[in-house]
N, C-alpha and C positions, 0 to 999 in steps of 0.2 A: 440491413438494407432497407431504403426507402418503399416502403409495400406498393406504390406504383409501379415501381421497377421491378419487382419480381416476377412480375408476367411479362416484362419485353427481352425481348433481344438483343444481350449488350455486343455488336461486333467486337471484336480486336482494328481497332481505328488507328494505331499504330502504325509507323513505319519509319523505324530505325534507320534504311539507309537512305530517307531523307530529312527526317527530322532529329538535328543532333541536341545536345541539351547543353546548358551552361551551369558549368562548375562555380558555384561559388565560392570565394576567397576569400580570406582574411584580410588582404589589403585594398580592397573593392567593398568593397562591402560588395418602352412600355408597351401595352397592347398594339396590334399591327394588323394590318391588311394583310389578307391572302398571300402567296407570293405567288411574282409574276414570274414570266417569262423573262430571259436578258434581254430580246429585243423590244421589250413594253416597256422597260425602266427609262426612267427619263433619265441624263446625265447628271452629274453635280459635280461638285469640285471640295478638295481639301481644302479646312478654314487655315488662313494664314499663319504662320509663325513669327514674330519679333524674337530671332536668335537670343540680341543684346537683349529683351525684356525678360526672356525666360531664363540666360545663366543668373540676370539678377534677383528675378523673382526667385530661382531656387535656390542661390545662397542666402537669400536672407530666410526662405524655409527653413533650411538648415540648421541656421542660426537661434530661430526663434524656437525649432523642435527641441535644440540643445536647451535653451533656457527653460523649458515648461516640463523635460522631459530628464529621466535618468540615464537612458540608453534607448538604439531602437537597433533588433535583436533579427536576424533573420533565421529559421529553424534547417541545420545540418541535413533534414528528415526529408524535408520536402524536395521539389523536382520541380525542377525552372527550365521549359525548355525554350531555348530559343531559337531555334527552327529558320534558321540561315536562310535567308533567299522568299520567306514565306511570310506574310504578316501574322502578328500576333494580338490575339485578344485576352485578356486579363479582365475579369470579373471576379467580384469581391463584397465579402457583408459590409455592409454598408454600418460600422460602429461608433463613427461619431463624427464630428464637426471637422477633427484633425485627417480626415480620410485624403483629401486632394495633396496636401503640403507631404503628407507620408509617402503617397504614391509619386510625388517629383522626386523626392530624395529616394527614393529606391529607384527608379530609372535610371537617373543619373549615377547613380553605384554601379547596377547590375545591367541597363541596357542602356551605354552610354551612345550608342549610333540609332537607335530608333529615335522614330519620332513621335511624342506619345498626344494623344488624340481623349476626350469625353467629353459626353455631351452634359449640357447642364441646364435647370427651368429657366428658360427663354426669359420668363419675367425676372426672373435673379441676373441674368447675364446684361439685358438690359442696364440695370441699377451699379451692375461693378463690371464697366465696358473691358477694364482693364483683361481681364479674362479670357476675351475673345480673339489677345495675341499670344494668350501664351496653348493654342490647344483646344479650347471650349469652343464648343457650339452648342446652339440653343434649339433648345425641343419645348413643344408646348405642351403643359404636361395633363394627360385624360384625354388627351382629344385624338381623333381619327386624324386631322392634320399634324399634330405632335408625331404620330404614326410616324407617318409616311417621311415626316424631314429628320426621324431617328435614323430609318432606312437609306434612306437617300446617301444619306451624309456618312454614315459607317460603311457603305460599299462604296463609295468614295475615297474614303481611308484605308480600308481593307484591300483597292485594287493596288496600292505600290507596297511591293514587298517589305521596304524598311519601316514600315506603320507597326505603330502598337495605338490599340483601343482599350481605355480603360471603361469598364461598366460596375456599374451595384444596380444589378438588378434584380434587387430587394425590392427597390424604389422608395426606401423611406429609413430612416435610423431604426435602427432593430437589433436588440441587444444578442451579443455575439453565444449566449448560451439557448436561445430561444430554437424549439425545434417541432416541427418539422421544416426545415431551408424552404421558404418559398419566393419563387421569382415570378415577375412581370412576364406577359408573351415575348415580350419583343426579343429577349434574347434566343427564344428561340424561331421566330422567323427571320431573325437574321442569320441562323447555322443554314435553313432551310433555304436561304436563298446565295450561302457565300460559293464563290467558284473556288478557293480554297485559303484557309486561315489554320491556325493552332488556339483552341481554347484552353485557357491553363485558369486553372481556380487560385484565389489567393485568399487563406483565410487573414486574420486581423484582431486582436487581442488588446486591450489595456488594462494592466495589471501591476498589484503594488509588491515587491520581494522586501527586502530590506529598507531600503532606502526613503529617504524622505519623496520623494519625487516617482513617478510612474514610471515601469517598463514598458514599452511597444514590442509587440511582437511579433510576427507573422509567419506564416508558411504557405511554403506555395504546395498544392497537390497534384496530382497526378493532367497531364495534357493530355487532346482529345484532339485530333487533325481532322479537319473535316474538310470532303471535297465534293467535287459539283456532281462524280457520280453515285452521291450519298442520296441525292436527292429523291431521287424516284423511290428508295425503301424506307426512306425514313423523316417524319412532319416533323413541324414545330415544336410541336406537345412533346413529338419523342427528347428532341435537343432540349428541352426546357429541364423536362424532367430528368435528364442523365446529369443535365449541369446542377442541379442541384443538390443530386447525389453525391457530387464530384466536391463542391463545397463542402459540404455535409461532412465528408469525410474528412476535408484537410480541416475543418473546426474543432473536430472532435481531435484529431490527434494534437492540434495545439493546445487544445486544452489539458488535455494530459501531461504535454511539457512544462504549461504551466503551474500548474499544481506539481509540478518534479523540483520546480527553481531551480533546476542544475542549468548556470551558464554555458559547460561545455556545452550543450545540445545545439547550442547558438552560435552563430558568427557576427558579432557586434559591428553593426555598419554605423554608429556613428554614435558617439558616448557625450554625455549631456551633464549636467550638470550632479551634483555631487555632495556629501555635510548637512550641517544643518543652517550654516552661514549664521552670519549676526556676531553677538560677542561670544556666542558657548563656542565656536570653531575659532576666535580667538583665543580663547580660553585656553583650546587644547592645542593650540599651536603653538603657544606660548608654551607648556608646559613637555612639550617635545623636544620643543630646543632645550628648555631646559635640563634635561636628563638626555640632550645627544640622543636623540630615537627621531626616527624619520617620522615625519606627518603623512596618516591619508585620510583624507576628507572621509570617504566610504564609511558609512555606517557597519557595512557589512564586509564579504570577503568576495561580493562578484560584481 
């Protein structure tokens, strides 16, 4: 366990008969100000959506994860909950450039009716506008105003139930075996200030098995319900620090399946490309057909 957390008090934040979880299937696949009072917050509103820019933006995600990628794998182990009626936040190591395009295509699998929300550096959103309809909003990033329109804007997303908030509140590319997990304040002055959400950790892997091309991988870990009358026992530091426990954990046990390379552990939500291509996969397709034996691309058996 995280040696900050050995001296807190972890509650049982639980509650089964309102938080249900989702099965998954085979055929589915920064720093902050104080928190204030609710009547101090100034109001904000949810950044727009373009419906039509985002099914396109995320089929050609898709598309393009299939082309760069050999499968993206989601872990049997892990626990997704999705908390009906409740918004959800999803925080996650922050492993590489491919993290936002992975995070469309898994909504779209696994939470196809939310509506999924993250913030990103204001100066980057600026430069690729496009972004700003499918979900993003922009935060400044180091600064005490960056602060406040992280805040602002995530209890804005977090007030309508069918919101999901995605975060890496790493705050910067950090390689996924790197330990001790540490995160930015802000996620946890925003547990300290939500009237009530589900934090669920989402570890994130890229790794090579067999094949010419990279596996993705992920798991989700254990959820954490957090409600307005959490407030009074428990600060920002304390949410900081359990959420990174909570990461921590679901990393390590992906890594362990990583190094297993057993597919079953997995339920393959969308399978990518394949072989070695070029003329050695002619090669061997030719020489299939000729001995009547069926072709598979697959280097290997998963």
């Amino acid at each position: 366990m995280n040696p900050i957390l050995s001296s807190l008090p972890l509650p049982d934040l639980s509650d089964p008969g309102r938080a249900g979880s989702l099965e998954l299937r085979s055929d589915t696949c920064a720093g902050a100000p104080p928190a204030s009072r609710p009547s101090e917050r100034q109001p904000s509103k949810q950044p727009d959506i373009s419906p039509l820019l985002l099914r396109w933006f995320t089929a050609y995600g898709r598309r393009y994860i299939r082309r760069h990628f050999h499968s993206l794998r989601v872990s049997q182990s892990g626990i997704l909950s999705d908390a009906e009626g409740v918004p959800l936040v999803i925080y996650t190591n922050h492993a590489s450039w491919w993290d936002p395009l992975i995070g469309l295509v898994l909504k779209q699998a696994l939470l196809p009716d939310r509506r999924l929300f993250s913030p990103i550096d204001a100066a980057m959103l600026e430069r690729y506008r496009l972004f700003a309809k499918l979900g993003f909003f922009g935060v400044q990033q180091q600064t005490r105003r960056g602060a406040v329109q992280f805040l602002r804007a995530s209890e804005a997303i977090l007030s309508e139930p069918d919101s999901l908030l995605a975060l890496t509140p790493q705050g910067r590319f950090a390689d996924a075996r790197e330990r001790p997990v540490r995160f930015q304040s802000g996620i946890g002055h925003l547990a300290a200030r939500t009237t009530r959400a589900v934090f669920v950790p989402m570890a994130t892997e890229f790794v090579f098995w067999e094949e010419r091309l990279p596996e993705v991988l992920v798991r989700f870990g254990e959820p954490v319900e957090v409600r307005r009358e959490h407030a009074a026992a428990f600060d920002s530091k304390y949410w900081t620090a359990l959420f990174e426990q909570k990461l921590e954990t679901a990393q390590d046990g992906l890594s362990l399946q990583a190094q297993r390379r057993d597919p079953k552990e997995f339920i393959t939500c969308l399978r990518g490309e394949a072989g070695q291509g070029g003329v050695y996969d002619l090669w061997r397709a030719t020489k299939a057909r000729f001995f009547g034996a069926a072709f598979r691309k697959e280097h290997g058996n998963k």
